[in-house]
Backbone as numpy.savetxt, mean C-alpha at the origin, in Angstrom:
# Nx Ny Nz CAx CAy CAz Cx Cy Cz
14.97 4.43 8.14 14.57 5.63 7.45 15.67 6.69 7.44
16.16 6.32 8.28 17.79 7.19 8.28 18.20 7.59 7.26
18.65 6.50 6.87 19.31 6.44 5.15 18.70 6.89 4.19
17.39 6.90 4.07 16.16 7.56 3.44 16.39 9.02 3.66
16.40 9.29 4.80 17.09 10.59 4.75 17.71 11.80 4.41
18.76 10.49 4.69 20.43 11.03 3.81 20.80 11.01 2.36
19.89 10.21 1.62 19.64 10.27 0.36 18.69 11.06 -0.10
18.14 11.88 0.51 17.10 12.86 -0.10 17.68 14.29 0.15
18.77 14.49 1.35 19.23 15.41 1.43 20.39 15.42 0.52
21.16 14.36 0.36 22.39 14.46 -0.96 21.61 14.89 -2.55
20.38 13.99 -2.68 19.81 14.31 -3.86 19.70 15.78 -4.04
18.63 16.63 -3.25 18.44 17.40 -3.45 19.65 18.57 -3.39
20.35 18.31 -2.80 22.29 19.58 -2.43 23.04 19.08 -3.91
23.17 17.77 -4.39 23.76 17.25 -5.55 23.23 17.40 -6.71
22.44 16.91 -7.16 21.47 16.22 -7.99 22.24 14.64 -8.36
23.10 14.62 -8.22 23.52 13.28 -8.64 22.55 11.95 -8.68
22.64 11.76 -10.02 22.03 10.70 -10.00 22.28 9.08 -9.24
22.99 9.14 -9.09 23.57 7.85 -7.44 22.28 7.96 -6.56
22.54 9.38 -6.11 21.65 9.69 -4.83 20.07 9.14 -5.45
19.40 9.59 -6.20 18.06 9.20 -6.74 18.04 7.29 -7.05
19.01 6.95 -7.16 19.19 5.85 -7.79 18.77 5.18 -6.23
19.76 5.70 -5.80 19.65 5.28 -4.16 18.11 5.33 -3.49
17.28 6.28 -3.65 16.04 6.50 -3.16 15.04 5.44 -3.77
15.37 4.87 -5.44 14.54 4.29 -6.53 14.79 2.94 -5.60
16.17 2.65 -5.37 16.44 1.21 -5.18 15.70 0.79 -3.49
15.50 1.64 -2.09 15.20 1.61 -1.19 13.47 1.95 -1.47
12.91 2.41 -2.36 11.49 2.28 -2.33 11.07 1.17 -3.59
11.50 0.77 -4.72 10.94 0.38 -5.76 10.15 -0.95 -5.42
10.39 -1.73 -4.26 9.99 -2.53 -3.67 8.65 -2.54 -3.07
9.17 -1.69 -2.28 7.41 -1.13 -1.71 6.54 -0.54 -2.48
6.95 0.28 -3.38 5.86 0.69 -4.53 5.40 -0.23 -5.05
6.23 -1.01 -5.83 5.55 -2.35 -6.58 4.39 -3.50 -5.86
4.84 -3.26 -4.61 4.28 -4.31 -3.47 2.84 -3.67 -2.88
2.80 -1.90 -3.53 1.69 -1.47 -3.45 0.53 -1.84 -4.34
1.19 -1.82 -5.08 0.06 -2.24 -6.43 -0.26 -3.62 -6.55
0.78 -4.32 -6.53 0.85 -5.85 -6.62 -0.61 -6.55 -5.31
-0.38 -5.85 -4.09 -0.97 -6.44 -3.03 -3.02 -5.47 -3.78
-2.82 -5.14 -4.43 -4.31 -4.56 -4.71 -4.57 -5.15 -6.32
-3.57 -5.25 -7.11 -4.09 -5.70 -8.67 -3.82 -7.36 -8.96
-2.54 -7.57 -7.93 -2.35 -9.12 -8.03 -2.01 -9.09 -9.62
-1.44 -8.27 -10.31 -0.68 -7.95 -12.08 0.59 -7.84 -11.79
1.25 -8.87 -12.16 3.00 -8.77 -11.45 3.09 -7.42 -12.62
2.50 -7.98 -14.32 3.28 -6.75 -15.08 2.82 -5.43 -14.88
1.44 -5.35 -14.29 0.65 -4.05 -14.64 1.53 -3.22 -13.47
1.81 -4.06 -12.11 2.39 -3.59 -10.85 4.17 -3.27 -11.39
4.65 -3.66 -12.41 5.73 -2.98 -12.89 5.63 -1.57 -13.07
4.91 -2.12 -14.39 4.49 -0.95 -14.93 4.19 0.73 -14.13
3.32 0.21 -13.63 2.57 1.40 -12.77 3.76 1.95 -12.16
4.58 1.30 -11.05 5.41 1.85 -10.48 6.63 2.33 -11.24
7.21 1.82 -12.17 8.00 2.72 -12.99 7.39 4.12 -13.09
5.96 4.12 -14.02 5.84 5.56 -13.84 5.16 6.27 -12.64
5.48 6.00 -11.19 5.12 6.63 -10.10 7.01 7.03 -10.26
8.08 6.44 -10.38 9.40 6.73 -10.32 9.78 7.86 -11.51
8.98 7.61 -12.74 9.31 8.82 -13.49 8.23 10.47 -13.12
7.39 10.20 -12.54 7.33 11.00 -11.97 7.87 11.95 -10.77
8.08 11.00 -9.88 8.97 11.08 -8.71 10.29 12.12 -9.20
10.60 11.72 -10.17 12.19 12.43 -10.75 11.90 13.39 -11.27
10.98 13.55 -11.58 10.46 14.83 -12.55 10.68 15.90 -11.45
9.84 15.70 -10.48 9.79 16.53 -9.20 10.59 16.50 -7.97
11.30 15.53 -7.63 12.01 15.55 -6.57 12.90 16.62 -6.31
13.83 17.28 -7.18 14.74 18.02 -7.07 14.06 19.16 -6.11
12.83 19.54 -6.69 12.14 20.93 -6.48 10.96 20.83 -4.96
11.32 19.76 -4.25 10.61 19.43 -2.90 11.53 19.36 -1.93
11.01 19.77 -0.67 12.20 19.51 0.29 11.39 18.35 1.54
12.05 17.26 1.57 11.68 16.15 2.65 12.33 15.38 3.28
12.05 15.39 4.66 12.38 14.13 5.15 11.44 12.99 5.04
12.11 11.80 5.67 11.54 10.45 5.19 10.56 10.18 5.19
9.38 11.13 6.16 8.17 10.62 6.54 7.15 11.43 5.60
7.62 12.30 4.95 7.53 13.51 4.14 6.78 13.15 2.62
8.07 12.24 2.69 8.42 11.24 1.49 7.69 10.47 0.95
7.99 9.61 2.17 6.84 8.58 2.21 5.09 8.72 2.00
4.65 9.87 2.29 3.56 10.17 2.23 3.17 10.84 0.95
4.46 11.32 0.16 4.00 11.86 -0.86 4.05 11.18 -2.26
5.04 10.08 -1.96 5.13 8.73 -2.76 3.86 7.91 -2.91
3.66 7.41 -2.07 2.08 7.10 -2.21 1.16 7.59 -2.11
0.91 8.71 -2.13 -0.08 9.70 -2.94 0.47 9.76 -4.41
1.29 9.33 -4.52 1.13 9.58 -6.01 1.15 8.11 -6.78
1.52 7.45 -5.69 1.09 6.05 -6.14 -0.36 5.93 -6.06
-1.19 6.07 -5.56 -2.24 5.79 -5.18 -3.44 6.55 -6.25
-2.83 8.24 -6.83 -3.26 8.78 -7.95 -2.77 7.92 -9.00
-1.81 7.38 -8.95 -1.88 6.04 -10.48 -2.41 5.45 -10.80
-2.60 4.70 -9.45 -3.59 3.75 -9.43 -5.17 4.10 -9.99
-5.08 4.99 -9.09 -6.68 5.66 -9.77 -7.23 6.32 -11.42
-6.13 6.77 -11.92 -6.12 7.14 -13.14 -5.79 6.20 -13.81
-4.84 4.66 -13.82 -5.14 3.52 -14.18 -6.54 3.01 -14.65
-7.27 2.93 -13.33 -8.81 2.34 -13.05 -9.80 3.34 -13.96
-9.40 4.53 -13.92 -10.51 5.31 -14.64 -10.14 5.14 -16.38
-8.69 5.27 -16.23 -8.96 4.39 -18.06 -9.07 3.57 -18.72
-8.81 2.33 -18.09 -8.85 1.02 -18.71 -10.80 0.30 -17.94
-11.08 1.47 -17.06 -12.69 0.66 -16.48 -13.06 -0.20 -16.24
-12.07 -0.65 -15.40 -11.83 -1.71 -14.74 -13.30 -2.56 -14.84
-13.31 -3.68 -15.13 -14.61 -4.50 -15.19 -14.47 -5.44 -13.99
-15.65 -5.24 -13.16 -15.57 -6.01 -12.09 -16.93 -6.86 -12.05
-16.46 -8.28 -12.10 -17.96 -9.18 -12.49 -18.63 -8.96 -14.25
-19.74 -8.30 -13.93 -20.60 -8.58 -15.29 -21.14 -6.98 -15.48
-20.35 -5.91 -14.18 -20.14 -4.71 -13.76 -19.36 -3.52 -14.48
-19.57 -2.26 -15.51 -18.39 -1.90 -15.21 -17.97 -0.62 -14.69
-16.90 -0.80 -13.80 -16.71 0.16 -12.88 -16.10 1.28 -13.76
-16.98 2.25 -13.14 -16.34 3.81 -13.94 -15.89 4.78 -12.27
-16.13 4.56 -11.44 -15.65 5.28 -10.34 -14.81 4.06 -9.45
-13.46 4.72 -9.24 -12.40 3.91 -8.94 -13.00 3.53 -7.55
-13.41 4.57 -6.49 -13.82 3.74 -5.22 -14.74 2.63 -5.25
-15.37 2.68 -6.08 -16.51 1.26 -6.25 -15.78 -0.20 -6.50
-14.22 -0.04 -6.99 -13.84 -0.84 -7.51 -13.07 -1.64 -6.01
-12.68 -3.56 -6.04 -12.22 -3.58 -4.83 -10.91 -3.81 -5.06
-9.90 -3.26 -4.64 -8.63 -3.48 -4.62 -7.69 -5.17 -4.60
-8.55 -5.64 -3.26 -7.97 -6.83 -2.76 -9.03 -7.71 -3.80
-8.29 -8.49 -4.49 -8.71 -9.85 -5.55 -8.55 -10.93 -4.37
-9.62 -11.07 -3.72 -10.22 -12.13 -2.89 -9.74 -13.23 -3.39
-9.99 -13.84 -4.38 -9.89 -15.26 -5.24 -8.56 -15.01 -5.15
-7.57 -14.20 -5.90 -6.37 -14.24 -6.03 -5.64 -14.35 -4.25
-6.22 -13.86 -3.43 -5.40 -13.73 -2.51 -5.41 -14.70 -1.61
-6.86 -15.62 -1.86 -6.86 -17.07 -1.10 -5.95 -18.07 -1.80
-5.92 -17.63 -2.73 -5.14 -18.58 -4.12 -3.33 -18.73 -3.27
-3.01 -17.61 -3.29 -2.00 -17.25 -2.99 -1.55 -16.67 -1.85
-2.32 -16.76 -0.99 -1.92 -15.97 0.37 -0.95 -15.11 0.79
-1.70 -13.82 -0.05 -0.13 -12.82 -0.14 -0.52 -12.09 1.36
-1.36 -11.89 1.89 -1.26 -11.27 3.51 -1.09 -12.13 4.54
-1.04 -13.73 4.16 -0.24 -13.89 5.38 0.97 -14.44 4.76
1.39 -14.75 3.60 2.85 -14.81 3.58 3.91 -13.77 3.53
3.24 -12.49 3.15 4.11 -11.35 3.78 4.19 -10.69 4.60
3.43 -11.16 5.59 2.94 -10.19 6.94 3.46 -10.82 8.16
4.84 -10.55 8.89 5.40 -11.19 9.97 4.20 -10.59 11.38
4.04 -9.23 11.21 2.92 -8.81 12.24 1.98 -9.54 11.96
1.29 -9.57 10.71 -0.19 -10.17 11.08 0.10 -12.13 11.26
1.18 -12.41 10.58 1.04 -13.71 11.56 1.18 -13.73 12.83
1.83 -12.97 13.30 2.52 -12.72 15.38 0.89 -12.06 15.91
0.36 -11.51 15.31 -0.86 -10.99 15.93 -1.74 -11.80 15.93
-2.29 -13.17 14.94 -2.93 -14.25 15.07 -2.24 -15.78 15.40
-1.14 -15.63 15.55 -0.21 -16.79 16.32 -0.49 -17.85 15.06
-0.80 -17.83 13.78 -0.83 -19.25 13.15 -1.03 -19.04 11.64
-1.22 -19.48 10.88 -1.01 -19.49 8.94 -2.23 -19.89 9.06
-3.28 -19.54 8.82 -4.74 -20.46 8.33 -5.16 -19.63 7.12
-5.44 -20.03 5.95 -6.92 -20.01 5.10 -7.82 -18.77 5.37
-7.90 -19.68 7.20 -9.41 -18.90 7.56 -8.97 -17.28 7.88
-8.46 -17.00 7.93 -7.58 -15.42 7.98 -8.74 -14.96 7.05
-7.83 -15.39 5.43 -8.66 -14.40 4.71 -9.86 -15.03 4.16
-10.22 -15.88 4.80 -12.08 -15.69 4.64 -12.28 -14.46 5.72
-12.19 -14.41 6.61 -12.49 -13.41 7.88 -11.89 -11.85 7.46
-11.10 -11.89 6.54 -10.71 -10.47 5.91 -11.82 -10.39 5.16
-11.83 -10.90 4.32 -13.41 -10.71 3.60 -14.90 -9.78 4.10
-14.82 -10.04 5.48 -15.45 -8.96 6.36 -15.51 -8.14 6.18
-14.18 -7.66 6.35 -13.77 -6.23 6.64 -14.68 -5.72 5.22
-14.37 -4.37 6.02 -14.61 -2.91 4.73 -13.22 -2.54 3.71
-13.63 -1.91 2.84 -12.21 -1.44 1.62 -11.08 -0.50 2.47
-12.15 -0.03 3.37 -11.41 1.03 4.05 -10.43 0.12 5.61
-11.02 -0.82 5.54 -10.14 -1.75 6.89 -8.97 -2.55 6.23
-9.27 -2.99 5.16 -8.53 -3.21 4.48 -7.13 -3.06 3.94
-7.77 -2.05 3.18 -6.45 -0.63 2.83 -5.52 -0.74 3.91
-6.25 0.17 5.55 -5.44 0.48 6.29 -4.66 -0.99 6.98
-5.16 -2.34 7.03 -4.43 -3.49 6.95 -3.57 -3.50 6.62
-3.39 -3.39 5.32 -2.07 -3.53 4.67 -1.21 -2.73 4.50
-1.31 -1.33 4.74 -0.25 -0.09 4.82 0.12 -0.37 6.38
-0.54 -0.75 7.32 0.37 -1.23 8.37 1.11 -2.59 8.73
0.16 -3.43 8.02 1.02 -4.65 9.05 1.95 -5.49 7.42
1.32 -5.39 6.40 2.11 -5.22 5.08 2.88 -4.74 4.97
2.53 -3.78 4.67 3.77 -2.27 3.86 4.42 -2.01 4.84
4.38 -2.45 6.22 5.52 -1.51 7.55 5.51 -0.45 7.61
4.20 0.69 7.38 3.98 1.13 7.86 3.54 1.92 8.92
3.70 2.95 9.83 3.84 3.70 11.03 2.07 4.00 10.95
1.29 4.42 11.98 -0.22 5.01 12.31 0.19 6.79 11.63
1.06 7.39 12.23 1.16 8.54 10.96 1.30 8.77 10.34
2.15 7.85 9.19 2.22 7.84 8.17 1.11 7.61 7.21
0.17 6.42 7.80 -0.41 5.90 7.26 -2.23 7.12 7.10
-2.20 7.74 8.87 -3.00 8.66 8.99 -2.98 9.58 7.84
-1.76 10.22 7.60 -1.55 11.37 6.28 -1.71 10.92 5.21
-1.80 9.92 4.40 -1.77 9.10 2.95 -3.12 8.98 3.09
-4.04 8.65 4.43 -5.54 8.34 4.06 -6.28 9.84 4.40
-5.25 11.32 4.76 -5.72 12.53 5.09 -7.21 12.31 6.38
-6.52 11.37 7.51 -7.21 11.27 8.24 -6.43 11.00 9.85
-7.01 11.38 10.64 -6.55 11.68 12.09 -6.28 10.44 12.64
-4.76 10.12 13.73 -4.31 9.20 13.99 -5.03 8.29 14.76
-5.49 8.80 15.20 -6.63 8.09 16.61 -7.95 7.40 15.65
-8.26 7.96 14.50 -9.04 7.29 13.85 -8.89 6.27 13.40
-7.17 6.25 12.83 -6.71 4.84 11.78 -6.36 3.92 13.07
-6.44 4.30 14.00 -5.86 3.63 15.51 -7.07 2.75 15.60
-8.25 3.42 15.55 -9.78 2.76 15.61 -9.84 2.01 14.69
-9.86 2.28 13.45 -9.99 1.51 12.50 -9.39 -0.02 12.60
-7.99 -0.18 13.50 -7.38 -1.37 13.10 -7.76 -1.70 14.34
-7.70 -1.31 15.70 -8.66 -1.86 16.41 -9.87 -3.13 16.43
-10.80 -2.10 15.36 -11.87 -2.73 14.94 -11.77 -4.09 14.44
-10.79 -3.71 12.69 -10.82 -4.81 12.16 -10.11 -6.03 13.10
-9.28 -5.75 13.49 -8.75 -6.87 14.58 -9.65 -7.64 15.28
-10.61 -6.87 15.91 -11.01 -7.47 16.87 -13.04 -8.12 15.94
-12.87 -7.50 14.89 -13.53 -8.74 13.57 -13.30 -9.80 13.46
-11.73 -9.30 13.06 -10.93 -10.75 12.24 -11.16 -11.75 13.25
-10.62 -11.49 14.70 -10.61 -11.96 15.75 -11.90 -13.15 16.39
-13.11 -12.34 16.16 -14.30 -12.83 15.97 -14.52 -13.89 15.40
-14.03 -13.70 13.79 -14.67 -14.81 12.74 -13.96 -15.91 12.82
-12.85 -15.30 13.32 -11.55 -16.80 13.27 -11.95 -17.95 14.84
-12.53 -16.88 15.65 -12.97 -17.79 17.19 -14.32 -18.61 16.52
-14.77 -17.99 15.96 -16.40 -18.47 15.28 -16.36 -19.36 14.55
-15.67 -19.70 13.86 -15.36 -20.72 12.81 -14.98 -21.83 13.16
């Protein structure tokens, strides 16, 4: 995050576009990997994140942050994309259609057994269950939207508990509980099975 840093402090003293280029090229990854890990739309997850980046530029000059700063305000505005996405296109879920984005579920179950994008990108959550099984994400399936979420902004996205606390505008010791919990779910269904 260092470097994250040092490119937000050149951006903003410069404006040079290098420096922004520099910030686009060290997040565009993780943005995309935000959307991607919830829509499973390689193009829509382009898409979207390009314009979380033209936004980003619109405003960056006129904010002052460090990395953690950053980070939290990036995906808040990723996360308002997402949502204003869902509220215009109404998202149809089943035979359902969703007009309020929280009703809608992020993680495409089918898609993600299909493809096992949380345990093939997740070095923590494989080291935390010692093995590659299937049965993972049947046992994610459990969980809540909200265990979920915070799943994957930590052991996914490499995300920090404060970082992740401020993006969900909720207290550290809570998101601490939260993964707690689901752990010791997941933990459950996978002994049970």
């Amino acid at each position: 995050m260092d470097d994250l840093n040092s490119f937000l402090i050149k951006y903003r003293q410069s404006g040079e576009r290098k420096w922004f280029e520099k910030i686009y090229y060290f997040f565009m990854p993780k943005i995309f990997n935000y959307f991607y890990y919830r829509t499973t739309d390689k193009q829509l997850s382009e898409d979207l994140a390009s314009e979380v980046f033209l936004k980003v530029y619109g405003n960056l000059k006129t904010k002052k942050f460090n990395s953690r700063s950053f980070n939290v305000w990036i995906y808040k505005i990723a996360r308002n994309q997402l949502i204003d996405h869902i509220r215009k296109t109404k998202i149809i879920n089943g035979n359902t259609l969703v007009t309020d984005w929280q009703e809608h579920e992020y993680l495409n179950d089918k898609n993600l057994i299909e493809n096992d994008y949380l345990i093939n990108n997740s070095i923590l959550l494989k080291k935390e269950f010692a093995f590659e099984d299937v049965r993972l994400i049947e046992a994610i399936k459990k969980l809540t939207k909200l265990q979920k979420n915070v799943l994957l902004l930590i052991f996914v996205m490499d995300f920090d508990y404060v970082t992740v606390a401020k993006l969900l505008a909720k207290k550290n010791s809570t998101i601490r509980g939260i993964v707690f919990r689901a752990i010791k779910i997941l933990k459950n269904e996978i002994q049970n099975d």
